[in-house]
C-alpha positions in Angstrom: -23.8 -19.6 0.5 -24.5 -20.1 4.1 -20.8 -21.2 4.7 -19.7 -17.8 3.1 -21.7 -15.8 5.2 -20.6 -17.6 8.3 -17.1 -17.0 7.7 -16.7 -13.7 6.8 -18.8 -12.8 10.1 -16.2 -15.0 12.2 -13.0 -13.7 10.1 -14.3 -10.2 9.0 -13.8 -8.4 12.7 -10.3 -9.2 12.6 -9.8 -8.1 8.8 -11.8 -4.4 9.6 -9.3 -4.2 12.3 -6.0 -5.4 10.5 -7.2 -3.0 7.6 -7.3 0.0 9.8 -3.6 -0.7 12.1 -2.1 -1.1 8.7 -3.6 2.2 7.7 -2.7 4.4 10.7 1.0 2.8 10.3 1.6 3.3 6.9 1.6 6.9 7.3 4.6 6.9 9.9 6.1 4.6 7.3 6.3 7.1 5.0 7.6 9.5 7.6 10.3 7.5 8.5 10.6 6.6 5.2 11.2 10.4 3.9 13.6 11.2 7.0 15.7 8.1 6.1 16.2 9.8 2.7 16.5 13.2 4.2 19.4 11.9 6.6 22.3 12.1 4.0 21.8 14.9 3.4 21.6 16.7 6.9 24.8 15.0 8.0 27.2 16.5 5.7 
């Protein structure tokens, strides 16, 4: 149990932080996402 503990205090830092970038980016995925499907139709 003690070897569980250890390593999510040594790995969970980096996780909280990878968790939250991939959060704020997926919402200008979707953006980008929705303006690549848009584009079609404001070029013709």
């Amino acid at each position: 149990m003690d070897a569980w503990i250890k390593f999510i205090t040594e790995v969970g830092f980096p996780i909280v932080v990878t968790f939250y970038l991939l959060h704020r980016i997926e919402s200008k995925l979707n953006l980008l996402i929705e303006s690549i499907h848009t584009l079609p139709e404001k070029l013709k």
